[in-house]
NUDODO-920935 format. One record per residue: residue number from 1; x negated, y negated, z negated of N, C-alpha, C in turn. Coordinates in steps of 0.05 Angstrom, whole numbers, padded with zeros to 5 digits. Layout:
N
- NUM/X/Y/Z/X/Y/Z/X/Y/Z .
...
//
This chain:
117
- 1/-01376/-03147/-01396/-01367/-03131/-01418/-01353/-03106/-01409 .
- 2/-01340/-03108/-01389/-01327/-03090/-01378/-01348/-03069/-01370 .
- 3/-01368/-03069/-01354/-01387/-03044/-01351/-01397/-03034/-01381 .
- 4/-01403/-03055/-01394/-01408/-03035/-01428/-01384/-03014/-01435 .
- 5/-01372/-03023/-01430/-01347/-02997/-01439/-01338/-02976/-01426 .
- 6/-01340/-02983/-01405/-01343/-02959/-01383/-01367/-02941/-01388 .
- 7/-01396/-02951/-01394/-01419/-02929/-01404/-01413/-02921/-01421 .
- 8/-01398/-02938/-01447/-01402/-02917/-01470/-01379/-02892/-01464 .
- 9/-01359/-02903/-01453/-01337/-02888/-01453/-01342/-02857/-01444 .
- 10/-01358/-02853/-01419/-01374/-02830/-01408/-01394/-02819/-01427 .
- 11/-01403/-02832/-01448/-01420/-02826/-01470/-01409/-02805/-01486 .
- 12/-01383/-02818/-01502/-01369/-02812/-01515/-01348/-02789/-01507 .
- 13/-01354/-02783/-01485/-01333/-02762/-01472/-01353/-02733/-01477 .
- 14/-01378/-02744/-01462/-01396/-02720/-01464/-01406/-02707/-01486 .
- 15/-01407/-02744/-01509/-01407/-02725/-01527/-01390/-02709/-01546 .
- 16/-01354/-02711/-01538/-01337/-02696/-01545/-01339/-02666/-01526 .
- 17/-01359/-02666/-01506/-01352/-02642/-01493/-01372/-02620/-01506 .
- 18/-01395/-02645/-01516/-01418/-02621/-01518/-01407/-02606/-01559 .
- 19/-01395/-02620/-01573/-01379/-02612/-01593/-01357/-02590/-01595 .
- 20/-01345/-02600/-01572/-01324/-02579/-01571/-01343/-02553/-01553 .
- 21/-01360/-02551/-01535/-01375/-02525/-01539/-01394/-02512/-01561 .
- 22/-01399/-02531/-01576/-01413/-02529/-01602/-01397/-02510/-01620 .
- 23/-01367/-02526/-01618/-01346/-02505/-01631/-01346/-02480/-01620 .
- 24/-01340/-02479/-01599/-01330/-02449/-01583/-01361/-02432/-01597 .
- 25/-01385/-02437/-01591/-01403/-02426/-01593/-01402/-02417/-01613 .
- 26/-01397/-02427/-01632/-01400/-02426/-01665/-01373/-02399/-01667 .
- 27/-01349/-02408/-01663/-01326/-02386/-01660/-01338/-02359/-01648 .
- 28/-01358/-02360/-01628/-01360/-02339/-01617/-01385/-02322/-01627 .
- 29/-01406/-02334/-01629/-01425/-02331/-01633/-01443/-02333/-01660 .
- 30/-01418/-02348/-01682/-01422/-02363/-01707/-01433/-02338/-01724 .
- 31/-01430/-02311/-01724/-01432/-02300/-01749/-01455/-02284/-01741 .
- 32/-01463/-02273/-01705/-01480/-02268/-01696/-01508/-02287/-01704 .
- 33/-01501/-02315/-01698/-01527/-02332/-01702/-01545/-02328/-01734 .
- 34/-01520/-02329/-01748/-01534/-02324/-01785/-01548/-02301/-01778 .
- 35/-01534/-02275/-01765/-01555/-02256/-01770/-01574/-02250/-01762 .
- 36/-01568/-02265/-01744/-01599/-02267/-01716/-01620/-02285/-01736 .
- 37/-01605/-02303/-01741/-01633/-02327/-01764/-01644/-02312/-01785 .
- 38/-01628/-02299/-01787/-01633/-02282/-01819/-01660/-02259/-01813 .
- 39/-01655/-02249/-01785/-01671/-02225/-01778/-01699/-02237/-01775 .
- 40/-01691/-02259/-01753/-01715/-02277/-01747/-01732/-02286/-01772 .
- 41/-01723/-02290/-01786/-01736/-02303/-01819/-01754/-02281/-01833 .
- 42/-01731/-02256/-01835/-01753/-02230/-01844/-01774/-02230/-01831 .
- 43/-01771/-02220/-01809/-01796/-02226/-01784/-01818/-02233/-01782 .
- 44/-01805/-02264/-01787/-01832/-02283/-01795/-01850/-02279/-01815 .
- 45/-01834/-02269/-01843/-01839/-02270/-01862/-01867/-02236/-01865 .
- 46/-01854/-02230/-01847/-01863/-02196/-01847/-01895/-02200/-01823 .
- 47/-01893/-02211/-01804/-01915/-02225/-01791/-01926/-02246/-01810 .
- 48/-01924/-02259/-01830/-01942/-02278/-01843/-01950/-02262/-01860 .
- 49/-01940/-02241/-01874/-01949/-02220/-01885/-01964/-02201/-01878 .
- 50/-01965/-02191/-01859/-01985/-02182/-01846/-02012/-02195/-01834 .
- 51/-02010/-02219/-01826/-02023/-02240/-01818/-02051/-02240/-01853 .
- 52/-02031/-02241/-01872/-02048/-02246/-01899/-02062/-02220/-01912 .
- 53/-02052/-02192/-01901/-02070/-02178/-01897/-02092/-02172/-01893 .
- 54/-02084/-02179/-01856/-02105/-02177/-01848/-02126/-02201/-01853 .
- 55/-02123/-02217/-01857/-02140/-02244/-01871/-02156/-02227/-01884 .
- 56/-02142/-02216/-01908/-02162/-02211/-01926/-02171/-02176/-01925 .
- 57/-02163/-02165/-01901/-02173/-02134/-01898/-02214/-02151/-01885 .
- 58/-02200/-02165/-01866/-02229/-02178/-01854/-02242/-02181/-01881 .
- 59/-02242/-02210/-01895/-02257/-02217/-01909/-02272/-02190/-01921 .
- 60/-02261/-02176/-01936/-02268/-02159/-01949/-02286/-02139/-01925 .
- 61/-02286/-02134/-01910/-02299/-02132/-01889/-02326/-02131/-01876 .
- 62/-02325/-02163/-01872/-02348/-02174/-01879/-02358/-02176/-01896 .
- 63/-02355/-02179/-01918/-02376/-02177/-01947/-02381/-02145/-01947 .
- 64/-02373/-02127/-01947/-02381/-02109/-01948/-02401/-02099/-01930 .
- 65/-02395/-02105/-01902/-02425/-02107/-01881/-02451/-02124/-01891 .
- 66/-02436/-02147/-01902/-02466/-02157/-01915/-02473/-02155/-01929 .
- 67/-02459/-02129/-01947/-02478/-02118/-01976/-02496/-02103/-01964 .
- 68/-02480/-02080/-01933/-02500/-02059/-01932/-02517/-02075/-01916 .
- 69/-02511/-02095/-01898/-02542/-02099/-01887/-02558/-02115/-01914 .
- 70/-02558/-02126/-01932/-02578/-02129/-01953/-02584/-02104/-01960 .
- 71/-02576/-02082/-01967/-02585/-02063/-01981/-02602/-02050/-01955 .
- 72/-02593/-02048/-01938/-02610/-02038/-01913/-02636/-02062/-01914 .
- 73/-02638/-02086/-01908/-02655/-02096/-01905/-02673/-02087/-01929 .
- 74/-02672/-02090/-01953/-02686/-02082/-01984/-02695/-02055/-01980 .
- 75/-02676/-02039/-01971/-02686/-02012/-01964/-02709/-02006/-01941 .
- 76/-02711/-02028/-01915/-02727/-02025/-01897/-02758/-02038/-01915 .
- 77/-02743/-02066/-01932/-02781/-02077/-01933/-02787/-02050/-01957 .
- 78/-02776/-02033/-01972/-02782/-02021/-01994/-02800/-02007/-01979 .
- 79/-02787/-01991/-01954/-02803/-01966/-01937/-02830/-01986/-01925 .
- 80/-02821/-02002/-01912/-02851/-02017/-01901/-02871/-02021/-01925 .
- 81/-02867/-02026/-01940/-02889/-02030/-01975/-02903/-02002/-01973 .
- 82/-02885/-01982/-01980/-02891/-01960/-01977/-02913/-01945/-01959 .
- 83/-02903/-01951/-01931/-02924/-01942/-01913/-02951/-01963/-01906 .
- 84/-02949/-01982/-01918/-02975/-02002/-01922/-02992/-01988/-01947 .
- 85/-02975/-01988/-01966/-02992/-01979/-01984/-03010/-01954/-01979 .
- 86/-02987/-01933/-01965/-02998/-01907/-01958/-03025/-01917/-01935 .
- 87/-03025/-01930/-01921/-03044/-01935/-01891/-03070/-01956/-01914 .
- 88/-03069/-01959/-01930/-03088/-01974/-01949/-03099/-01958/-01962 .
- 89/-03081/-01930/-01978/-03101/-01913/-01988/-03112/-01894/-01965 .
- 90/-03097/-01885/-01952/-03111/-01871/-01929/-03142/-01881/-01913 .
- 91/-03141/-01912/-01913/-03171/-01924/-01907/-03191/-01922/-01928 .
- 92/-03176/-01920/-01949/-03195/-01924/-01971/-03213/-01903/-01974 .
- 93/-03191/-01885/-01969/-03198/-01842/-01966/-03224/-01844/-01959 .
- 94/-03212/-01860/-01927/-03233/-01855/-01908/-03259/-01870/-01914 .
- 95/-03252/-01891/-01917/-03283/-01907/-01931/-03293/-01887/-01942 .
- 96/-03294/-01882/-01968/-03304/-01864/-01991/-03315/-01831/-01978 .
- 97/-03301/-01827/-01957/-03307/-01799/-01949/-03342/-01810/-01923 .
- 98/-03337/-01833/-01917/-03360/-01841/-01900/-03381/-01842/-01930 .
- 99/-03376/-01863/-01943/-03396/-01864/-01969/-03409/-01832/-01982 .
- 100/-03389/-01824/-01977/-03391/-01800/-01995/-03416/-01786/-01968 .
- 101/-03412/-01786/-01946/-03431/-01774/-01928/-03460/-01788/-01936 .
- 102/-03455/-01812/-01930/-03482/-01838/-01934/-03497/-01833/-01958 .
- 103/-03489/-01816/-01984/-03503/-01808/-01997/-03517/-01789/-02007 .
- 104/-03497/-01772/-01991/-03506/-01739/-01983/-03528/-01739/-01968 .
- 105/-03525/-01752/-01948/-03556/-01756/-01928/-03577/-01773/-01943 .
- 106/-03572/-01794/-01950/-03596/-01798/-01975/-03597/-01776/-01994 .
- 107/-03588/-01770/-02008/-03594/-01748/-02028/-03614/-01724/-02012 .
- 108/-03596/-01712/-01995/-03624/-01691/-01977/-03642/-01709/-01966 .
- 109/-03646/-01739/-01961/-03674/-01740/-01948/-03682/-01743/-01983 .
- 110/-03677/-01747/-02003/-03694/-01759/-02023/-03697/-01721/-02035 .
- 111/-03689/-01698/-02031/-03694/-01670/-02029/-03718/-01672/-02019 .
- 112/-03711/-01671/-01986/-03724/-01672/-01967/-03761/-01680/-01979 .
- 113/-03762/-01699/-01987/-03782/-01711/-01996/-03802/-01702/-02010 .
- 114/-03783/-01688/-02027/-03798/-01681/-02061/-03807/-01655/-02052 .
- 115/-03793/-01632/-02030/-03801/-01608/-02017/-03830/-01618/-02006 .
- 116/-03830/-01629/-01999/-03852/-01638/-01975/-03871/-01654/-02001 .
- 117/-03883/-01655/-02021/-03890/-01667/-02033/-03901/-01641/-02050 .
//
């Protein structure tokens, strides 16, 4: 029993020592600490605030890049339609301008014919 009371006793000492610097600290340091917590708190509060900003500067951000790449993509297949269509009538041109020869030359040989006749 005797060593039990001897540990706590060293227990109980330290922990009157670490109290009574708890005090001094507090005496010395006591009105500094509130304001230091106080500053620290704004702080935080001013970094979580900013933090929720920028959260939502991003978001907004990104949706907006992915309007213009939709509107860019809609705008690219609009132009590709476009120049298909254009390269479709352009063959067509060209078909019709061969036809248009292919009958010209029949027409003068069927000339051709009726001269000679």
């Amino acid at each position: 029993m005797e060593k039990n009371s001897e540990k706590k006793q060293p227990v109980v000492e330290s922990q009157k020592e670490v109290d009574r610097i708890a005090a001094v600290r507090e005496l010395i340091f006591g009105e500094n600490m509130v304001q230091y917590s106080t500053e620290f708190a704004d702080v935080y509060d001013q970094i979580k605030t900013l933090k929720d900003q920028t959260n939502k500067n991003l978001s907004e951000s990104v949706t907006n890049i992915e309007n213009k790449l939709a509107d860019l993509e809609s705008l690219m297949d609009h132009k590709f339609q476009d120049l298909n269509d254009d390269l479709d009538k352009k063959l067509a041109d060209l078909d019709d301008e061969k036809t248009d020869r292919k009958k010209l030359g029949k027409a003068l040989e069927k000339i051709a014919l009726m001269l000679q006749e």
